[in-house]
C-alpha atoms as one frame of an Amber mdcrd trajectory, in Angstrom:
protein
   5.013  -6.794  -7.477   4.108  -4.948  -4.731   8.176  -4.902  -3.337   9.019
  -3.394  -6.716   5.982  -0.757  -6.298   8.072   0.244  -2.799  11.489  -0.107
  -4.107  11.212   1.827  -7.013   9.224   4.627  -4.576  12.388   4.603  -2.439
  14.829   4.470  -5.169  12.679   7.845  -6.378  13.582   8.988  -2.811  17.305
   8.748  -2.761  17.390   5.690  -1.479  20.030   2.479  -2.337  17.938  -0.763
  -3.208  18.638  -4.233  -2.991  16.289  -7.620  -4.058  17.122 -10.437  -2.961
  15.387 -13.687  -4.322  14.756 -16.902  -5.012  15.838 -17.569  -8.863  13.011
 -15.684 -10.969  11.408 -15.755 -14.318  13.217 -13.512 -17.227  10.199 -11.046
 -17.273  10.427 -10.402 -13.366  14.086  -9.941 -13.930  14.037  -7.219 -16.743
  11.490  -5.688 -14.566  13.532  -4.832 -11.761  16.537  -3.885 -14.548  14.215
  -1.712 -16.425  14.361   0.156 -13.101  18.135  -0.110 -13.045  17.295  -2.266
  -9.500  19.799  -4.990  -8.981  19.165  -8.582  -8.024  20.726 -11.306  -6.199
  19.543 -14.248  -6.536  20.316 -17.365  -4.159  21.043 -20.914  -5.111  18.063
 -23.087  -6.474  15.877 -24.367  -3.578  15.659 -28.122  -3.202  12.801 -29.335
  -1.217   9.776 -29.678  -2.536   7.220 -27.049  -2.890   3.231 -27.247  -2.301
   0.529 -25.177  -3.723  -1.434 -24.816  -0.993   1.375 -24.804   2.061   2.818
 -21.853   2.110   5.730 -22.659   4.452   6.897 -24.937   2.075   7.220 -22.144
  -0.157  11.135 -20.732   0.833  12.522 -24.389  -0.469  14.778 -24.842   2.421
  14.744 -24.074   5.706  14.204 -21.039   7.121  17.853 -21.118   8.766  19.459
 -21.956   5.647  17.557 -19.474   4.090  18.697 -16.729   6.640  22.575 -17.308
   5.805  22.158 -17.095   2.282  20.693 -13.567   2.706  23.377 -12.574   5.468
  26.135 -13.305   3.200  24.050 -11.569   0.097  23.841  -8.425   2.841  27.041
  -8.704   3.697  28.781  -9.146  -0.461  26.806  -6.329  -1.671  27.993  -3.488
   0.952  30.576  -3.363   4.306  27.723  -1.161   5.676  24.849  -2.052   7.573
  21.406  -1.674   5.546  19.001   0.595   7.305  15.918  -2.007   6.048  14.990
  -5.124   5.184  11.861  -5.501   3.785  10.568  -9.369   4.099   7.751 -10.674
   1.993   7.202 -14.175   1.792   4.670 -16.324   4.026   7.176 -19.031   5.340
   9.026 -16.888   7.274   8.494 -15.904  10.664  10.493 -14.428  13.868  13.005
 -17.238  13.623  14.228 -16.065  10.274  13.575 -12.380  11.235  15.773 -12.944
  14.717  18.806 -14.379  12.754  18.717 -11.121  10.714  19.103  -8.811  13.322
  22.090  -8.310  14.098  22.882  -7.401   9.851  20.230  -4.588   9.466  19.333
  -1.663  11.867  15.501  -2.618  10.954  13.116  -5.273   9.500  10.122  -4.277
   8.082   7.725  -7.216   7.321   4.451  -7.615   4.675   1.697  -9.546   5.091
  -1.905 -10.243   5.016  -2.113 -13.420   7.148  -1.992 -12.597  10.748  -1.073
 -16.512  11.128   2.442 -16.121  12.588   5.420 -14.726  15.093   6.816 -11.347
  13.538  10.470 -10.137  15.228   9.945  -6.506  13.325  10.454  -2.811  13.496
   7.536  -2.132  11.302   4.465  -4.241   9.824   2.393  -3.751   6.190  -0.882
  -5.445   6.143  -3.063  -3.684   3.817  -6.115  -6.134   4.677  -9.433  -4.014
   4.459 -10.602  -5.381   7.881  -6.796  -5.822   9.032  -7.174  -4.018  13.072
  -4.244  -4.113  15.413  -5.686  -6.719  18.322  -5.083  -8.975  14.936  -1.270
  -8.161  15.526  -0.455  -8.019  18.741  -0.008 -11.336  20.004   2.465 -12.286
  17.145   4.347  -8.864  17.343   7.501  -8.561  19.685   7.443  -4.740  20.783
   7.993  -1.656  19.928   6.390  -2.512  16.256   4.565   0.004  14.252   1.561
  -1.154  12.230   0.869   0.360   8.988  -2.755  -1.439   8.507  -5.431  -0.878
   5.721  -5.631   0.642   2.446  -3.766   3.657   3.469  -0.973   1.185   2.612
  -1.851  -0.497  -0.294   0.536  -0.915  -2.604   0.426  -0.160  -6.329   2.296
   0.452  -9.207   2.362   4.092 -10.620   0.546   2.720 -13.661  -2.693   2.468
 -11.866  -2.002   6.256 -10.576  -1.967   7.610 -14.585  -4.438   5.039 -15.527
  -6.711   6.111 -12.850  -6.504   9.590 -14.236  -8.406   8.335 -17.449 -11.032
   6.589 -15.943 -14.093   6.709 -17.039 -16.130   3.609 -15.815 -19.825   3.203
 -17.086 -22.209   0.617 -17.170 -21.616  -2.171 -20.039 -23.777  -2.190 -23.253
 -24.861  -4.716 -24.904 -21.616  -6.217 -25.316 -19.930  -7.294 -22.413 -16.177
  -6.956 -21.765 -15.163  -9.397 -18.888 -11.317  -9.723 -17.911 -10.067 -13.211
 -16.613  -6.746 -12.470 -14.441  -6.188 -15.247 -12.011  -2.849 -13.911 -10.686
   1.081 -15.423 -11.629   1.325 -19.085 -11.107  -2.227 -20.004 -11.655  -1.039
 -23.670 -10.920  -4.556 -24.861 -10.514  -5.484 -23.864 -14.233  -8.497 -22.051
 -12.935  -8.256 -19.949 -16.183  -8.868 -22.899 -18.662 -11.793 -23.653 -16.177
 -13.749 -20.418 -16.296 -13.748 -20.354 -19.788 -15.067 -23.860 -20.182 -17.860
 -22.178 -17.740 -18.334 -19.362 -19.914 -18.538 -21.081 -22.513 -21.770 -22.957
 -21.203 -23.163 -19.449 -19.513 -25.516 -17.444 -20.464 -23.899 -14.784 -21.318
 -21.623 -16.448 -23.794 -23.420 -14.810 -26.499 -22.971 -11.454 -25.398 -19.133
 -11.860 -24.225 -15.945 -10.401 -25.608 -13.197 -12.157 -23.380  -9.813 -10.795
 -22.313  -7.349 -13.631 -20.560  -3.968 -12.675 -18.892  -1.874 -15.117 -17.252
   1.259 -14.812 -15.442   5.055 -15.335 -15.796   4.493 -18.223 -14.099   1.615
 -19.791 -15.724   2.413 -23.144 -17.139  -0.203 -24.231 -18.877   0.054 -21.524
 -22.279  -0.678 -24.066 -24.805  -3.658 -25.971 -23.450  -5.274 -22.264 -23.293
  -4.406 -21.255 -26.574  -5.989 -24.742 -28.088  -9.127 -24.417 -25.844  -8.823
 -20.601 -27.313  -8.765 -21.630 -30.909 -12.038 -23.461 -30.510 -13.697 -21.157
 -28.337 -17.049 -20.029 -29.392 -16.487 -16.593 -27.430 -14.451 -13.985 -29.216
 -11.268 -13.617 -27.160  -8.098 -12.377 -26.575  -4.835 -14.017 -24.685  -2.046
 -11.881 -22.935   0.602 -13.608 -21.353   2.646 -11.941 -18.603   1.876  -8.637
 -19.083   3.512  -5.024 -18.134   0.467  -2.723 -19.005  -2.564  -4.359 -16.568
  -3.632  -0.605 -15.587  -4.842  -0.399 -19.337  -6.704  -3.591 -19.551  -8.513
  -3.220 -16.513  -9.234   0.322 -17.940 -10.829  -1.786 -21.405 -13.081  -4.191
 -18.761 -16.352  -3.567 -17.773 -16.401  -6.682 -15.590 -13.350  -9.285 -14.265
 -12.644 -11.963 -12.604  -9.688 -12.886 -10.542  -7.878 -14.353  -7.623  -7.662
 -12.248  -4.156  -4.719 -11.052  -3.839  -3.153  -8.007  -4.760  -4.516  -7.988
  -7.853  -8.073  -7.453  -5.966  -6.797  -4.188  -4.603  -5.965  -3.168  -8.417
  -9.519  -4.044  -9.398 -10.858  -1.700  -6.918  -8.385   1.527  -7.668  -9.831
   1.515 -11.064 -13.676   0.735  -9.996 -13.754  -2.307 -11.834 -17.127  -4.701
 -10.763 -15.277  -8.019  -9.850 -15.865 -11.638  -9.056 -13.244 -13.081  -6.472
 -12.224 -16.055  -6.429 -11.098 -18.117  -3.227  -8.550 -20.554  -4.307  -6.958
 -20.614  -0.661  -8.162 -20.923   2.485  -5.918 -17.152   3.671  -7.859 -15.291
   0.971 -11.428 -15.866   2.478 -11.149 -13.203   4.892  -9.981 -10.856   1.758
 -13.064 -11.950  -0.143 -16.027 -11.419   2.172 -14.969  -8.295   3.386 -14.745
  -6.873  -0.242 -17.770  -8.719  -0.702 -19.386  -7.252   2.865 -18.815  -3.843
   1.787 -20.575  -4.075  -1.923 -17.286  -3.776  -4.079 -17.207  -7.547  -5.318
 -18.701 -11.094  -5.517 -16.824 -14.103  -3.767 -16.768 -17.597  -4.950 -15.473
 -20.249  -3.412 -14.033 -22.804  -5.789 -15.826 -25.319  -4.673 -19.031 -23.694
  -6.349 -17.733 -23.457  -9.894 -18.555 -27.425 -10.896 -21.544 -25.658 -13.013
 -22.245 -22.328 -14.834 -25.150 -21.831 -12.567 -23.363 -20.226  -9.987 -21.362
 -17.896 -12.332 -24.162 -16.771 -14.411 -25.805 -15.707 -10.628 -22.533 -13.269
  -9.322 -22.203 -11.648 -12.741 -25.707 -10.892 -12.880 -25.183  -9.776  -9.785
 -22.482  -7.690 -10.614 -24.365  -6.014 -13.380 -27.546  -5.230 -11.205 -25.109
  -3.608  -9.056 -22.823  -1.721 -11.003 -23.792   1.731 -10.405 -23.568   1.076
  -6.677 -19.786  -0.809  -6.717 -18.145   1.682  -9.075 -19.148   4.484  -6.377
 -17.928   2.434  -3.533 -14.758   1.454  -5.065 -13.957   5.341  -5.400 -13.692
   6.013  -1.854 -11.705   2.955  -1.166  -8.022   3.297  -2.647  -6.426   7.050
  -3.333  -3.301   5.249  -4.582  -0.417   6.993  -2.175   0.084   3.431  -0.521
   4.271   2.970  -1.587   4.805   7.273  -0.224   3.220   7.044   3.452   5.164
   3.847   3.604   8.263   5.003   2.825   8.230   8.233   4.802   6.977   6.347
   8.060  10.232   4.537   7.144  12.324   7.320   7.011  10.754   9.559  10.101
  10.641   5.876  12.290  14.646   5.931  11.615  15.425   9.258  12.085  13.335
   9.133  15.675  14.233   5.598  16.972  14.094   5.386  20.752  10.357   7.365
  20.246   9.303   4.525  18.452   7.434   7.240  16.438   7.215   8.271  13.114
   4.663  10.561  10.152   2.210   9.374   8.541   1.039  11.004   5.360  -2.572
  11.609   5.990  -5.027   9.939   3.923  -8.933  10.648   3.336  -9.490   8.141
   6.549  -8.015  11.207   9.506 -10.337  13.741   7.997 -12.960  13.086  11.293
  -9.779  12.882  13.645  -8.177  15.777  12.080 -12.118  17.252  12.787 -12.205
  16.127  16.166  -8.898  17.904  17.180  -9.492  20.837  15.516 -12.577  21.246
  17.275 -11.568  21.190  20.786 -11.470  24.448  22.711  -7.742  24.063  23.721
  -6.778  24.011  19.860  -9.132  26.999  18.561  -7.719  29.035  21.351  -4.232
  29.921  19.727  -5.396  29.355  16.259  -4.835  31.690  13.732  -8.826  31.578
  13.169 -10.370  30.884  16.096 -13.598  29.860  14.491 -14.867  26.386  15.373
 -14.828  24.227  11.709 -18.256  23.535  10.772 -17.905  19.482   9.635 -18.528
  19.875   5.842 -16.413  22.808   5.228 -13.545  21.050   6.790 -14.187  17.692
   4.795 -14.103  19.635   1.837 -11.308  21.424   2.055  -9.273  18.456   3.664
 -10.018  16.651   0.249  -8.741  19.520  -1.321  -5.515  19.579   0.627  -4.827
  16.270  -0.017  -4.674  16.154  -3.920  -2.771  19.796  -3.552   0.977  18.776
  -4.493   1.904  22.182  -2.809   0.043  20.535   0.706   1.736  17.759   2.671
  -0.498  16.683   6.144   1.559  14.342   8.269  -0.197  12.418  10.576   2.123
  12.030  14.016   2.092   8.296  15.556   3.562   7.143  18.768   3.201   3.481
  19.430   0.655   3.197  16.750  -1.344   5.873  18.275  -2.312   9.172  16.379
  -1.187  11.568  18.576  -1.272  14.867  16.417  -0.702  16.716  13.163   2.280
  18.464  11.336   1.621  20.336   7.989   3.909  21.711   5.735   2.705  24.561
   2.871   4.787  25.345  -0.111   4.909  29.058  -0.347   5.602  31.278  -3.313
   9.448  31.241  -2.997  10.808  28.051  -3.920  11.946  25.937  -1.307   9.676
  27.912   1.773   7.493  26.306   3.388   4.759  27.259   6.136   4.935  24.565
   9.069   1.912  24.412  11.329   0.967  21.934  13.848  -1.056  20.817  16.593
  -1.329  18.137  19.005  -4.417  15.810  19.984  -5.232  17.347  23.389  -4.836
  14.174  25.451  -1.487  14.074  24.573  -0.225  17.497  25.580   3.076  18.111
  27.614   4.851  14.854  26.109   7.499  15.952  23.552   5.493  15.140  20.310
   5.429  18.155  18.646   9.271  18.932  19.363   9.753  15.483  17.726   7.845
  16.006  14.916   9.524  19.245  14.155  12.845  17.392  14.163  10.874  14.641
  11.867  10.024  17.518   9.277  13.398  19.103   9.536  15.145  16.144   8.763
  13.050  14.906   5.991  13.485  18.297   4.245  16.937  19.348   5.463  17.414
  22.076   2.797  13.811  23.806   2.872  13.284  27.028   4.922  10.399  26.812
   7.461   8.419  29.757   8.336   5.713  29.988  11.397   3.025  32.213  12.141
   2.269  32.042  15.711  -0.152  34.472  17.768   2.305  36.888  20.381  -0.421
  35.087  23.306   0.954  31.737  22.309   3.381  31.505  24.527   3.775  27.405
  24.387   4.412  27.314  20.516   6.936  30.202  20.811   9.154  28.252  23.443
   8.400  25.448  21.604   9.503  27.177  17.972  12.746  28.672  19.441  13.453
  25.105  21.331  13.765  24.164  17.300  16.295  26.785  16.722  12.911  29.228
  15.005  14.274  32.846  14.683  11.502  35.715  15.257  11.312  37.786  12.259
   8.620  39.712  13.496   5.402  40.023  16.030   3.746  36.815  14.651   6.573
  35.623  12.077   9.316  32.966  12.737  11.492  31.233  10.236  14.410  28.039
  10.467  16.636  28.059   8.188  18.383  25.112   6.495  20.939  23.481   8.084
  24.441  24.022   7.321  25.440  20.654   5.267  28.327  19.756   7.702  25.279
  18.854  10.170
């Protein structure tokens, strides 16, 4: 799910997109063709496959595995593809090194930090995911894209997010049960046997959703049939957003369904089923915006009567923290650190779209006395003003802030401003004062250019500037005046 949220935010972009899988259920398939996104699918895997070993998980070997994707590369295009995006947990750099030579770059999700990556670029949008957690298993240059800058979700949780209204249950409790695709351990069918003992069972109205993959539809619906607690049962379904919306409470597994929890403030238990999604689980669970569970301490209702309690005592408290957690532009900064990282390979640079984390390092560099002294308004910004109007900025469609990274290092800032004409924009930019003299902005300016090849750029720049006005006209800028400079669009031969 979270490969179609970036594919169908590149296919939005112009770009041509590929999936390449294993074979996959009929719903996943009419997914990716309701988004006219075509699908290759290799040969059935024969070796065996085990729950809880994920590099059992490809079905093969990892070689084998590798030359059924070079000839898929190679049978749906005589070009070489710019990316290949790799998300799957049994394969590592030897995979990823065979690939190489068929792809100018790999770019590689995860959320384990457990294994050898041969990548251009890495996605792990882990809340406590830091970049010592990388380095030993990364061959370099790589970029890391880490955190919830990059999570990835659908653009139903963007609209849906729009009609939130979360408030604290009544007397009737609305509690979601979502334990992600496969569900192989039937952890579903065991909750409700908990809630059923609970509590609260006299106060619940129960939602269930399984996945395409879940295999156990019948024994549910019998248990259902019987059930005490007034329910409902969804099976594999395409409008989550909206049922997480009806919830006042859920529980689930801790995957990337977690992160969808949290973009709609919904008070959660997690459950660990797997020994890579403790980590996940404690740090939501640190920072106050869910419960964790271990399975291990579901053999009575005790223990699940004691985190939804919990989670009610605290609900006030989670649905604020959620808020500031997730702003839901995950699938964009990914995709345009994509582009900008191609378009400015040897750098081994590319933009970042900023995200309500940079507002203190945006403060910090707009601060210093070497910025404010060819600023347009030399004033020193006092911290709350600029907070504010940062947050302001960012949900302004007319606003795009680009972060500028260099060896994932933020080095600077690049901001474009939609004008009144259509397709002007004011550029503006400035670079983190420790990193002065080294090229950045130039690059950056070629970044923006190429991004937006048929936009005019404009520039305001003080006639005492004199670096940004040999740095302007290095970028082929055009003094229209005193202070104003413009670039033009590119003829289309270029």
């Amino acid at each position: 799910m979270r490969c179609l949220c970036l594919a169908k935010c590149l296919a939005e972009r112009g770009h041509q997109i590929l999936f390449i899988c294993n074979p996959l259920p009929l719903s996943l398939k009419q997914q990716l063709a309701a988004y006219s996104l075509p699908l290759c699918e290799l040969a059935e895997a024969k070796l065996p496959i085990q729950q809880h070993a994920p590099q059992t998980w490809l079905g093969r070997s990892q070689d084998q595995d590798a030359q059924l994707t070079i000839q898929a590369l190679a049978h749906h295009s005589s070009e070489s593809w710019d990316w290949l995006i790799v998300d799957h947990y049994a394969i590592d750099q030897r995979w990823q090194s065979l690939l190489q030579k068929q792809v100018k770059d790999i770019l590689v999700i995860d959320d384990l930090a457990n294994r050898q990556h041969h990548c251009s670029m890495l996605i792990d949008q882990g809340l406590k995911r830091k970049l010592s957690d990388y380095q030993p298993l990364l061959a370099p240059p790589s970029s890391t894209l880490l955190g919830l800058d990059y999570c990835l979700l659908r653009e139903e949780f963007q609209h849906a997010k729009q009609q939130l209204r979360r408030k604290p249950p009544n007397q009737k409790l609305k509690l979601l049960i979502n334990m992600g695709g496969a569900d192989l351990g039937n952890m579903s069918l065991k909750i409700l046997h908990l809630l059923e003992q609970s509590r609260f069972a006299a106060s619940l109205s129960l939602t269930i959703i399984t996945g395409a993959a879940y295999p156990y539809q019948e024994q549910l619906q019998q248990q259902l049939l019987h059930s005490p607690i007034p329910s409902q049962y969804f099976h594999d379904v395409s409008n989550m957003a909206q049922h997480l919306l009806a919830a006042d409470i859920a529980i689930g597994a801790c995957g990337g369904a977690a992160w969808e929890r949290v973009a709609l403030q919904l008070p959660s238990l997690c459950l660990v089923l797997a020994e890579n999604q403790q980590a996940n689980a404690r740090a939501l669970q640190d920072i106050k915006v869910a419960q964790a569970l271990e399975e291990l301490e579901l053999s009575t209702p005790h223990a699940l009567d004691k985190a939804i309690s919990q989670l009610l005592t605290d609900y006030a408290s989670i649905t604020a923290s959620c808020e500031k957690l997730i702003d839901l532009n995950g699938s964009s900064r990914i995709a345009v650190a994509m582009e900008s990282q191609q378009i400015n390979q040897q750098r081994h640079a590319y933009l970042k779209l900023a995200s309500p984390s940079d507002s203190e390092t945006l403060l910090r560099w707009q601060q210093h006395p070497n910025t404010r002294k060819f600023a347009l308004n030399p004033a020193t910004p006092v911290p709350d003003e600029h907070h504010a109007w940062f947050k302001q900025a960012l949900s302004n469609p007319a606003e795009h802030i680009f972060i500028i990274r260099v060896n994932n290092q933020d080095v600077g800032c690049v901001r474009t401003s939609q004008m009144a004409r259509f397709g002007h924009y004011l550029v503006s930019i400035y670079i983190a004062p420790e990193h002065y003299q080294q090229g950045f902005a130039s690059m950056a300016l070629t970044q923006i250019r190429q991004l937006l090849p048929q936009a005019f750029f404009h520039a305001t720049i003080l006639p005492v500037n004199i670096p940004s006005k040999k740095l302007f006209q290095s970028q082929a800028y055009i003094q229209v005046n005193q202070q104003s400079w413009l670039q033009p669009p590119r003829p289309i031969h270029d």
